[in-house]
C-alpha positions as CSV (number, residue, x, y, z in Angstrom):
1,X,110.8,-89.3,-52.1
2,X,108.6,-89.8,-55.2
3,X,110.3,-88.8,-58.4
4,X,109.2,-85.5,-59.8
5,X,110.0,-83.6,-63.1
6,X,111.1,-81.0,-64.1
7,X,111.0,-78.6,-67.2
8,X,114.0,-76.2,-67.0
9,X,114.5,-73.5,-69.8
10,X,117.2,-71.6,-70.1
11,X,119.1,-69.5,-72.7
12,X,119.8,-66.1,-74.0
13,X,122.8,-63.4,-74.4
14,X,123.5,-61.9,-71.1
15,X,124.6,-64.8,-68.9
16,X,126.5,-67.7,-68.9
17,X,123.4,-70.3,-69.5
18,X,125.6,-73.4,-70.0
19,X,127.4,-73.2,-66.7
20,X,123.6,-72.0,-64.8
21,X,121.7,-74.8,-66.4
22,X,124.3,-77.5,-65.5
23,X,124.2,-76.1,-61.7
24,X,120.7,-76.0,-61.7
25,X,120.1,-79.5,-62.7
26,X,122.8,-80.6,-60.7
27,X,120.9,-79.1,-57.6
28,X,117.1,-80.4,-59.1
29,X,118.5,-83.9,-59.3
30,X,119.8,-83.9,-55.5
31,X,116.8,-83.1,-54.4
32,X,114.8,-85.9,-56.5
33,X,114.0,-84.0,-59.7
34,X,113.6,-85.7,-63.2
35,X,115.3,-82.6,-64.9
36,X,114.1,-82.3,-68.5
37,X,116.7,-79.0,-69.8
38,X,116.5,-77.3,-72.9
39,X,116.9,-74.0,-74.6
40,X,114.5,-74.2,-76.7
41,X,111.3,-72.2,-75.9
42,X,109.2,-74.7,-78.4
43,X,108.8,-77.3,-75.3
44,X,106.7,-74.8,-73.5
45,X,104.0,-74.9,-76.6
46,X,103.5,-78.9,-75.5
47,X,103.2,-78.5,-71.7
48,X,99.3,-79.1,-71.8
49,X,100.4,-83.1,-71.9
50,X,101.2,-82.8,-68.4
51,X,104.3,-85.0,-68.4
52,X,105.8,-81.7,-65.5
53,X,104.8,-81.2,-62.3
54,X,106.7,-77.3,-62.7
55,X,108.3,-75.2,-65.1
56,X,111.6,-73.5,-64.7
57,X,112.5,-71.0,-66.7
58,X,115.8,-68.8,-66.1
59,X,116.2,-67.1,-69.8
60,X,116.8,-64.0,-70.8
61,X,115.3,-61.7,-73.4
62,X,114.0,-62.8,-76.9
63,X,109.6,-63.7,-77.1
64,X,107.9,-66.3,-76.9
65,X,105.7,-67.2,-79.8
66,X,101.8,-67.3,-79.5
67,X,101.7,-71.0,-79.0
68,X,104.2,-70.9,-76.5
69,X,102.8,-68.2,-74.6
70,X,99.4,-69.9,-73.9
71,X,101.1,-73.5,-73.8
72,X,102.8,-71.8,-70.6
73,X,100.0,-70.1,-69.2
74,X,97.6,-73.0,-69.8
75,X,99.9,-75.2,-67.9
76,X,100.2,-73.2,-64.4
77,X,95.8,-72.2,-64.8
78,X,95.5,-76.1,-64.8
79,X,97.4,-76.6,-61.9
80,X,101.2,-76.6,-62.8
81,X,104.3,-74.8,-61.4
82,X,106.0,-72.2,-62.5
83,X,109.2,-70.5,-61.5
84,X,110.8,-67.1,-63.2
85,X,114.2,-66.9,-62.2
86,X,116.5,-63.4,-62.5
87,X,116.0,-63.0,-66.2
88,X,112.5,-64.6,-66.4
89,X,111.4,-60.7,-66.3
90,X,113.0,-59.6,-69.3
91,X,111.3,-61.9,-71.4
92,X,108.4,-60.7,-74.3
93,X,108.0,-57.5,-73.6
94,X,104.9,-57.0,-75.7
95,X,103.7,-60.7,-74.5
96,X,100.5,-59.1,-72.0
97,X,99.6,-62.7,-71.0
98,X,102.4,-63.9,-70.0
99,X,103.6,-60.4,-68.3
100,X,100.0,-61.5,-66.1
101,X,101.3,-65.1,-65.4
102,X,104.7,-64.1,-64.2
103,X,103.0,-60.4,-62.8
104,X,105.9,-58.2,-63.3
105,X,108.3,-57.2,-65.8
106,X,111.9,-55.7,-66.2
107,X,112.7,-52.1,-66.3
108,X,115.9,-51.5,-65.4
109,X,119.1,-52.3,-63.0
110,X,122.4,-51.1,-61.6
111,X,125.5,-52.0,-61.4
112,X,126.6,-55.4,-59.3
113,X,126.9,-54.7,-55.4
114,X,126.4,-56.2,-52.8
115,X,122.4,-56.1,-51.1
116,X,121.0,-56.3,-47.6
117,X,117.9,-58.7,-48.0
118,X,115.5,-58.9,-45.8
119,X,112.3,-61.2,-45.4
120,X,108.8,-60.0,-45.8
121,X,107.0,-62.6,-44.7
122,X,109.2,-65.2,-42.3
123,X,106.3,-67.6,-41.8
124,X,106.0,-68.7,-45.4
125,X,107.1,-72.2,-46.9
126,X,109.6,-70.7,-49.0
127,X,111.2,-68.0,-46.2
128,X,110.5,-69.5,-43.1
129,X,113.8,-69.5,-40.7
130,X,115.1,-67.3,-43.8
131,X,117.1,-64.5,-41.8
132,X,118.1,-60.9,-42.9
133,X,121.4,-61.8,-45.3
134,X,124.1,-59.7,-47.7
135,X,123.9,-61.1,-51.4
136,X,126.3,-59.5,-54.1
137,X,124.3,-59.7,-57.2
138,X,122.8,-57.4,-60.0
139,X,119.6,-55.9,-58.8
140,X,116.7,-56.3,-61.2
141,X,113.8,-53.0,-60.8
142,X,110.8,-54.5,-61.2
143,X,107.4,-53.3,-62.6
144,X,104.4,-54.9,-61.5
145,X,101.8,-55.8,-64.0
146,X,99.5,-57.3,-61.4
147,X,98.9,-56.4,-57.7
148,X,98.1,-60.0,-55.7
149,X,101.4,-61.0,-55.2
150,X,102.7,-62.5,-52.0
151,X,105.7,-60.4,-50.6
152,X,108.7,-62.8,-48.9
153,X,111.7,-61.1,-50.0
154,X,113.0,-57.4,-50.3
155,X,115.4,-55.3,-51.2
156,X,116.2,-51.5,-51.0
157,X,117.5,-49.9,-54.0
158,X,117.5,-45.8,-54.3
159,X,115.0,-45.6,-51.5
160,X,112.3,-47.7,-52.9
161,X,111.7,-51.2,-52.3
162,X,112.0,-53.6,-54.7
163,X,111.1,-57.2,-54.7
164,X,113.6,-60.2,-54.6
165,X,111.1,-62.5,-53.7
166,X,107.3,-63.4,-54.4
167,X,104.3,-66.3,-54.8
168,X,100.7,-65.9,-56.3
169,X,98.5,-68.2,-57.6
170,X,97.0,-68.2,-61.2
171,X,94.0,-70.6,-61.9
172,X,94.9,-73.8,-60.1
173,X,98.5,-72.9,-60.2
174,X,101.2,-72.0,-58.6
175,X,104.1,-68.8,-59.6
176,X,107.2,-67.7,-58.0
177,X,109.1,-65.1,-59.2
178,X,113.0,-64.5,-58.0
179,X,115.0,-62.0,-58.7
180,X,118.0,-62.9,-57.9
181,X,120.6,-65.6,-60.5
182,X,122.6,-63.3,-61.8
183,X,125.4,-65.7,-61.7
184,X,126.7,-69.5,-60.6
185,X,127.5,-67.7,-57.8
186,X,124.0,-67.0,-56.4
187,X,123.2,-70.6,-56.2
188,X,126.0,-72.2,-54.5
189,X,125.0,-72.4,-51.0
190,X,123.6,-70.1,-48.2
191,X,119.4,-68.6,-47.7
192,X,119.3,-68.1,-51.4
193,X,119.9,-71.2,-52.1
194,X,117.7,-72.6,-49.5
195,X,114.9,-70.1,-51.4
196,X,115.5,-71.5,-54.6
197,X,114.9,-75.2,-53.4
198,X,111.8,-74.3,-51.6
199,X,110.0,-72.1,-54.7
200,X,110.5,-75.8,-56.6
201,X,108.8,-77.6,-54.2
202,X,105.7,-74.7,-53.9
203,X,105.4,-74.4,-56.8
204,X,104.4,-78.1,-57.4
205,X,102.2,-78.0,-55.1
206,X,103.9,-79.2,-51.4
207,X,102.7,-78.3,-48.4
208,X,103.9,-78.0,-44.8
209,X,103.3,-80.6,-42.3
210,X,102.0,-80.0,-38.7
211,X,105.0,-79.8,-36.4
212,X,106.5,-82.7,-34.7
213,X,106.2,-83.4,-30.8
214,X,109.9,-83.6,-29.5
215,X,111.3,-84.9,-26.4
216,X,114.7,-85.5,-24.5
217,X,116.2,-88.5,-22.7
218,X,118.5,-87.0,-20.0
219,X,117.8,-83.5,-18.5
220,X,120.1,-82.7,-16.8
221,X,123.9,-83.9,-16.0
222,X,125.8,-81.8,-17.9
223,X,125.5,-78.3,-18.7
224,X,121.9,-78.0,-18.2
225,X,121.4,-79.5,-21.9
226,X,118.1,-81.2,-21.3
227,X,116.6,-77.0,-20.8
228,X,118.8,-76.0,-23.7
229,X,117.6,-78.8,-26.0
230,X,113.7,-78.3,-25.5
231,X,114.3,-74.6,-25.9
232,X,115.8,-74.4,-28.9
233,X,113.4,-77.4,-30.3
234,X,110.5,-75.0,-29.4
235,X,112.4,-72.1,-30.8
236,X,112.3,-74.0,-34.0
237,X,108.2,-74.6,-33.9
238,X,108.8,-78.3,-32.3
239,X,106.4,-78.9,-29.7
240,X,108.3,-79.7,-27.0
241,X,105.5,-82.5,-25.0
242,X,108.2,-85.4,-23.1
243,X,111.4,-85.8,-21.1
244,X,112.9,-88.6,-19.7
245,X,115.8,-88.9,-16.5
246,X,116.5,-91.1,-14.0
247,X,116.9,-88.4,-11.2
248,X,113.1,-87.4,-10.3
249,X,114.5,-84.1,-9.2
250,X,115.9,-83.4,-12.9
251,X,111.8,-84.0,-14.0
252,X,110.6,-82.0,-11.2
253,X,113.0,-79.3,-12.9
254,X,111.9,-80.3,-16.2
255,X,108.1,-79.8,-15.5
256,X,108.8,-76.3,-13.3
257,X,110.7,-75.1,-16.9
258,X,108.2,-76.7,-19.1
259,X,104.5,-77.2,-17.3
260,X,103.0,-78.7,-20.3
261,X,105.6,-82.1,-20.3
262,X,105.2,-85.3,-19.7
263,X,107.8,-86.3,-17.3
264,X,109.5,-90.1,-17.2
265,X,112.1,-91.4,-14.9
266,X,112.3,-94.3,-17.5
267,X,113.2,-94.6,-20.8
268,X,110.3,-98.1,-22.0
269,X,107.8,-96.3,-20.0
270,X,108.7,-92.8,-22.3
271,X,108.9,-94.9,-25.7
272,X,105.5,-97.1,-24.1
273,X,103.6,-93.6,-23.5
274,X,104.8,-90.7,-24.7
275,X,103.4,-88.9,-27.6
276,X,107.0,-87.5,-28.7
277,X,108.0,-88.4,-32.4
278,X,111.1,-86.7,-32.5
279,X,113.5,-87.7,-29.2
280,X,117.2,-86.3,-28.6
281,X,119.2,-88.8,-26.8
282,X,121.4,-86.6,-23.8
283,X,123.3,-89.3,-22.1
284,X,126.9,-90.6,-22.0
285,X,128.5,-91.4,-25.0
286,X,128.8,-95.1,-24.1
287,X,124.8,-95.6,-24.4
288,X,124.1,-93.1,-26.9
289,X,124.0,-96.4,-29.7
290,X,121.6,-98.5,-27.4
291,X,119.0,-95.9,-26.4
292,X,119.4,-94.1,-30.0
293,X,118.4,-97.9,-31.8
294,X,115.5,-98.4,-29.0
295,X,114.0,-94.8,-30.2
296,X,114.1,-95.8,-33.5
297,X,112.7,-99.1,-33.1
298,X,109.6,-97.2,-31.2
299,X,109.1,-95.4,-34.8
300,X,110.5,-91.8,-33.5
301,X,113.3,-89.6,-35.2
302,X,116.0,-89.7,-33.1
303,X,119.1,-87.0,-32.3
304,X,122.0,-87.8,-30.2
305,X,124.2,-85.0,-28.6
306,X,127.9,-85.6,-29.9
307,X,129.8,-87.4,-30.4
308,X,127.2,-89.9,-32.2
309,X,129.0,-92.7,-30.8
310,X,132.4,-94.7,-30.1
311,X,133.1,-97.4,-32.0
312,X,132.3,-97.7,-35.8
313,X,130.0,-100.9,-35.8
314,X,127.7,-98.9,-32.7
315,X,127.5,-96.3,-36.1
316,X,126.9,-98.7,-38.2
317,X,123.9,-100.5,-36.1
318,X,122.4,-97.0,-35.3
319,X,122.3,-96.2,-39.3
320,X,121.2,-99.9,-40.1
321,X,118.3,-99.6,-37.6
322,X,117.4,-95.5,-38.9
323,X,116.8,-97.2,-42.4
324,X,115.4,-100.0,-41.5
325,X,112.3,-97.9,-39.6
326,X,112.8,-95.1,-42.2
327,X,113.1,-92.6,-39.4
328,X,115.6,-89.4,-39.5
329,X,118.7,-90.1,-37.2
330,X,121.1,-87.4,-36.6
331,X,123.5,-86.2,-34.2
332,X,123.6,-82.2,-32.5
333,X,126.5,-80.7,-34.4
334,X,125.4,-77.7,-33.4
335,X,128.8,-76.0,-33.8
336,X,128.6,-76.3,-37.3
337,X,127.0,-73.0,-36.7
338,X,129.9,-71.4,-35.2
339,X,131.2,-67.9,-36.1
340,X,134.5,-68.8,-36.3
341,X,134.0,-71.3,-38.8
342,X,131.3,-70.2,-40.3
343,X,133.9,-67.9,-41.7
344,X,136.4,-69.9,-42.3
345,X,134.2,-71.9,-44.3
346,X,133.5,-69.0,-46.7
347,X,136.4,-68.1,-47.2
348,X,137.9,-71.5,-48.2
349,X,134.8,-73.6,-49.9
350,X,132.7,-70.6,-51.2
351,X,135.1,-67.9,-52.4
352,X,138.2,-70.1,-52.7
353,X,140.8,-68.3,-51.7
354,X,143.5,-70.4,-51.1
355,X,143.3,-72.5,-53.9
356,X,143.8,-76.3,-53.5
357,X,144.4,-77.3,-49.2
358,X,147.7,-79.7,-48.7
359,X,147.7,-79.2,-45.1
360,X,145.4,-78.4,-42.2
361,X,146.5,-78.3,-38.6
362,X,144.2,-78.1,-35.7
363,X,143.7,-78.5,-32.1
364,X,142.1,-77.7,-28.8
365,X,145.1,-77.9,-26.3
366,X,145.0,-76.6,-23.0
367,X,146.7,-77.6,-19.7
368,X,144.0,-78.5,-16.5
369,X,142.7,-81.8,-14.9
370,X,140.6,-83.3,-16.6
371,X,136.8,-83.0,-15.7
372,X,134.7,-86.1,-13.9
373,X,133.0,-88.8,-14.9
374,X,132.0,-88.7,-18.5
375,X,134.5,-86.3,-19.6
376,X,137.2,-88.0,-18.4
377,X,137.2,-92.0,-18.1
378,X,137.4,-93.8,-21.4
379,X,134.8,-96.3,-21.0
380,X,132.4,-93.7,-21.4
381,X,133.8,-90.8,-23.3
382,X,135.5,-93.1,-26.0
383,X,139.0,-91.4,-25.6
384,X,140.4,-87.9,-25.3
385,X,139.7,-87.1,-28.7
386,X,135.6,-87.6,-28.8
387,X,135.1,-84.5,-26.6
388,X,135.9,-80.6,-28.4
389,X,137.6,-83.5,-31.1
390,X,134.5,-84.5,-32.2
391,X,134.0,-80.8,-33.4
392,X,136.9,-80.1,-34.6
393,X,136.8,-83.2,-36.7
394,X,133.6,-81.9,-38.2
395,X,134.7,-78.9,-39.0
396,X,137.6,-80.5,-40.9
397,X,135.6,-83.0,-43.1
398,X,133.5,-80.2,-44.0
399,X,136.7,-78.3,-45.6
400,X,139.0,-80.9,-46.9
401,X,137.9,-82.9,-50.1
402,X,138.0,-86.9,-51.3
403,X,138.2,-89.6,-49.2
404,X,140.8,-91.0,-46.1
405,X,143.5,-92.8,-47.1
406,X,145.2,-93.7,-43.7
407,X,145.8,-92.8,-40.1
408,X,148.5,-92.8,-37.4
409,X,148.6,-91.7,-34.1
410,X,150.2,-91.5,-30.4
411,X,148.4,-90.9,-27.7
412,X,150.4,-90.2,-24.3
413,X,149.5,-91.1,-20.3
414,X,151.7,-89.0,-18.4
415,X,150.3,-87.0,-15.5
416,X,146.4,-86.6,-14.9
417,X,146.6,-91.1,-13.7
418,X,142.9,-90.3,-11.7
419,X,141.5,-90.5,-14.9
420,X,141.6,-93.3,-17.8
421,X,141.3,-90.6,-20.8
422,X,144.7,-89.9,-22.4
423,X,146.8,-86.9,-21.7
424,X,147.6,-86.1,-25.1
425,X,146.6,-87.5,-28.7
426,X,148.1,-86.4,-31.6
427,X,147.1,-87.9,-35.0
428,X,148.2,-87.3,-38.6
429,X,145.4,-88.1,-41.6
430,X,146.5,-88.3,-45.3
431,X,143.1,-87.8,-47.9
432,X,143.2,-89.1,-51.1
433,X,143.9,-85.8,-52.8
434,X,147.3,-85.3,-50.9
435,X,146.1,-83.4,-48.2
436,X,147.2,-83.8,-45.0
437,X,145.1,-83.1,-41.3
438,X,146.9,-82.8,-38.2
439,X,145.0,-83.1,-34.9
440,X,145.8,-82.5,-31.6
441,X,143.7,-82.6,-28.5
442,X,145.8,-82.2,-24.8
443,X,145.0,-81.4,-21.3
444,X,149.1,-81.3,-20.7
445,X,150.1,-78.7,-23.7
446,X,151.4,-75.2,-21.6
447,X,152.3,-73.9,-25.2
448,X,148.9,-74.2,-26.8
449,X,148.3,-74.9,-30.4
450,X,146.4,-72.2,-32.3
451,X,143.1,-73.4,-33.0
452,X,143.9,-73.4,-37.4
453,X,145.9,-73.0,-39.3
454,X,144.7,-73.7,-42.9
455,X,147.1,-73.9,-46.0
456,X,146.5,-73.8,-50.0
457,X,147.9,-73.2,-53.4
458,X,147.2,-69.9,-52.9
459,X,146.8,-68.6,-49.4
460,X,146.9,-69.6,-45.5
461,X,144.4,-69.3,-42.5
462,X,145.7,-68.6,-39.0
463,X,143.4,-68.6,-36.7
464,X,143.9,-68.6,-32.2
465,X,139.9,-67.8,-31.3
466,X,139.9,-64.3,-30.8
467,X,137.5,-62.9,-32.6
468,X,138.8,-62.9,-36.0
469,X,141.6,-64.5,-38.4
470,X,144.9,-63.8,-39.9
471,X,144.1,-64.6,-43.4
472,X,146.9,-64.2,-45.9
473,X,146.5,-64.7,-50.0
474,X,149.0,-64.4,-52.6
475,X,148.0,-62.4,-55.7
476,X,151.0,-61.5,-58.0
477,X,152.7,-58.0,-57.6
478,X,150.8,-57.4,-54.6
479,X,153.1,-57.7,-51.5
480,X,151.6,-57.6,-48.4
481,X,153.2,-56.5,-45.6
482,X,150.4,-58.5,-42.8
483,X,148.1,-60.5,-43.0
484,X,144.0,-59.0,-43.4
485,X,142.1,-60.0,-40.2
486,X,138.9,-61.3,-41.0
487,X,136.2,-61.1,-38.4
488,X,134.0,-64.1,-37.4
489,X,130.5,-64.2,-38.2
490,X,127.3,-64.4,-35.8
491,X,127.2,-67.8,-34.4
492,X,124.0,-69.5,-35.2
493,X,123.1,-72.7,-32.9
494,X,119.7,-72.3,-33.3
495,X,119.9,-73.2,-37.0
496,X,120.5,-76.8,-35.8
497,X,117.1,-77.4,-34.5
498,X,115.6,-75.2,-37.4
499,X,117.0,-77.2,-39.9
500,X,115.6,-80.7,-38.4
501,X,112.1,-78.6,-38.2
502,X,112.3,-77.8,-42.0
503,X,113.8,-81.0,-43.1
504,X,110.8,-83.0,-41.6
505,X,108.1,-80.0,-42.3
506,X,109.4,-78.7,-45.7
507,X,111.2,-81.3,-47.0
508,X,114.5,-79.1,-47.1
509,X,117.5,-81.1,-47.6
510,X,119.7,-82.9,-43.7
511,X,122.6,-80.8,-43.4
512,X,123.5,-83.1,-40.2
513,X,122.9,-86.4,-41.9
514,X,123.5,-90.2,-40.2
515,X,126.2,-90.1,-41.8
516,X,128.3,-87.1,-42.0
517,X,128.0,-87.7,-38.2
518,X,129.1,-91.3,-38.3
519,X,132.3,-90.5,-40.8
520,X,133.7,-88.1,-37.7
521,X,132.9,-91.4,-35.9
522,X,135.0,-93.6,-38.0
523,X,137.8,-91.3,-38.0
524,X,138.3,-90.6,-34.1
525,X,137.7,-94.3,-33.4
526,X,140.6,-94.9,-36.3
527,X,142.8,-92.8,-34.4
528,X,142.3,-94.5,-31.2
529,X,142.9,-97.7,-33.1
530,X,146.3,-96.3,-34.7
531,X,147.4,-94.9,-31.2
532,X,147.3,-98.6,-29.8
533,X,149.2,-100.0,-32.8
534,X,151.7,-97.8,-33.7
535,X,150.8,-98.3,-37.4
536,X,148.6,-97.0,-39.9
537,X,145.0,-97.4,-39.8
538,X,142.1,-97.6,-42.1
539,X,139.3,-95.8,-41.6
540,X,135.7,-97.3,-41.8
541,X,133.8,-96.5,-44.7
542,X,136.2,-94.8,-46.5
543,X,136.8,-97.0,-49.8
């Protein structure tokens, strides 16, 4: 990505501008941005020497002085970016020109609540795979000055809408107005977020890129996941044009669900032919690292079903050749999007409420054969642990903080001897910061585990996959007699898919990077490893 930069102006009485200036430059700079941050309104008189390719400006109140005003509007009618944010509307009242550049101004709000926001326009840059979502913020009522704005997001306030969200063009340039940024709060993670990112990039002039061609190797197997693959890759506005499977009844399948595929019963005549740049690899975990480096190699993106692999150098070849080829390797987490942990995950990381985590304890323990063949010899699964482990460990290294300091772990053989997996693994992982994970994963536990149970400073997180949590909080001279029950959220698969179509179409940031992928890797293969030694292990990668 080629450096960009990046005016951002901030300041004024109402808000805490110190705390929303540092968290929007943190964010600018993650994304590639050459943040130049000021308060002082006197660097928009000097914008005509075109050292920015947009202008941020989340202020509030005051005016702007003549120069200012036209160095501003000059700017955006040559061809720069320009993005109001929240308080943008409040500024210069009496200030006509710049009222036109930004086309609205403030009259009014309510109190903080919380909003139901819904997208106008779904298929634009900035909203597209945006969905209907609850933001608690301060409302700003809005009164246009001009009447060519672009519509994405709205709001309902008293019976009238109002706009959260919209794009015109002045001159050669580019405006976005938000409403939203009340707080830190508003920009820590979630659609708004995902907004604010995109307006940037518009703004400055980026444009979306035709959609990829996508393709799977394996189509069958297991779960149908070839069909559920291309599906959701078309849901996402991939073009679904190739798959690949050794059983030519699977590609007669293939071509009956999708007539307009090309169909391979080999994987060098698929990479030799095929018109696919984005392949998912659906195969046995034992061959996802060769087939994944071959795709690469061809010059496609590749995904891999998890687990990404087994061992910790296969993840380190697959990264080594994803770089190498410059090429987007990944691996289908889908169940990152889970209810269940989707709000878990809000609870702990966004709101915070229990405090700092010393101990998290999870597992997926049930007691049942076994199932055949992949799931259940070691040669090709990896271990007991790489099956609903590999998402639980995910989920885990998404919540607890810092880096792995060891591993230990005992895995147990005692009744299930037709297959090679283990029985039983349990593992305990100390992080850097104190915190402790305990893992369990058994197919000979009668007494199951509950699925979480989270703890912290200030609260704990008991959760057995029913629907909703027990989530319990300490606040002082409050005693609660139970716990609240906190429902789980609406589970969101498809989001996997989306996100790989707007990280290679709109430049929006991996959630499911090489990487994040590969450290659940590391740590499962570490267990294994600790299981067979009886001591404590390292874990690859982690310092």
């Amino acid at each position: 990505m080629e450096p960009r930069n990046m005016l951002l102006v901030t300041g004024g009485e109402q808000h805490d501008f110190t705390a929303l200036a540092d968290r929007l430059k943190h964010l600018a700079n993650g994304q590639g941005w050459n943040v130049t941050a000021t308060q002082d309104r006197a660097a928009l008189a000097q914008l005509s020497a075109g050292a920015f390719a947009t202008v941020v400006l989340c202020a509030q109140g005051g005016e702007l002085t003549a120069s200012q005003e036209r160095g501003l509007v000059d700017f955006v009618q040559g061809g720069g970016g320009f993005v109001g944010i929240h308080g943008a509307a409040t500024i210069g009242p009496s200030h006509t020109g710049y009222q036109a550049l930004l086309g609205c101004r403030f009259v009014g709000h309510g109190p903080p609540v919380e909003l139901d926001i819904e997208p106008a326009d779904p298929d634009h840059f900035i909203t597209r795979h945006v969905r209907r979502f609850r933001a608690p913020t301060e409302l700003y009522q809005l009164e246009m000055t001009v009447h060519d704005e672009h519509l994405l997001l709205q709001s309902v306030w008293q019976g009238k809408i109002q706009p959260v969200a919209y794009v015109r063009h002045q001159g050669r340039g580019r405006v976005v107005y938000l409403s939203l940024g009340h707080t830190v709060e508003d920009f820590q993670d979630g659609p708004w977020l995902t907004v604010l990112l995109r307006a940037w990039r518009w703004a400055a002039g980026a444009t979306e890129k035709p959609p990829l061609k996508a393709g799977v190797i394996g189509y069958g197997g297991a779960f149908n996941m070839g069909k559920h693959h291309l599906t959701e890759m078309k849901n996402a506005g991939l073009i679904p044009v190739a798959a690949c499977d050794i059983d030519p009844v699977r590609m007669k399948a293939a071509a009956a669900d999708f007539p307009a595929l090309q169909t391979y019963t080999d994987v060098g005549a698929l990479l030799a032919k095929s018109e696919a740049e984005l392949l998912t690899v659906i195969l046995p975990h034992n061959v996802h690292a060769s087939v994944a480096t071959q795709v690469l190699a061809s010059g496609r993106h590749c995904v891999v079903e998890k687990p990404m692999a087994i061992t910790s150098a296969e993840v380190q070849t697959m990264i080594a050749a994803a770089e190498k080829h410059q090429r987007l390797l990944s691996a289908y987490h889908n169940r990152r999007w889970d209810g269940d942990f989707l709000a878990i995950e809000h609870v702990v990381r966004r709101r915070q409420l229990l405090g700092d985590l010393f101990q998290v304890e999870m597992g997926m323990s049930h007691y049942g054969a076994p199932g055949n063949w992949w799931r259940s010899h070691k040669d090709i699964s990896g271990g007991i642990q790489y099956d609903w482990g590999a998402h639980l460990i995910y989920w885990a290294l998404e919540l607890i903080d810092g880096p792995i300091d060891w591993v230990v772990a005992t895995a147990q053989k005692r009744v299930w001897r037709q297959a090679s997996n283990e029985d039983h693994l349990s593992a305990y992982v100390r992080f850097r910061s104190g915190c402790i994970l305990q893992f369990e994963t058994s197919s000979i536990a009668r007494a199951p585990k509950p699925r979480w149970r989270i703890l912290g400073t200030r609260g704990a997180i008991v959760d057995t996959w029913n629907g909703a949590f027990d989530l319990a909080i300490y606040e002082p001279g409050v005693h609660h007699e139970t716990p609240a029950r906190v429902k789980y959220y609406e589970t969101q698969w498809g989001r996997y898919y989306e996100n790989i179509a707007d990280h290679l179409g709109l430049g929006d940031p991996l959630e499911i990077t090489a990487r994040k992928a590969g450290r659940v890797i590391h740590l499962l293969y570490a267990m294994d490893q600790a299981a067979a030694s009886g001591r404590q292990e390292r874990v690859s990668g982690e310092g």
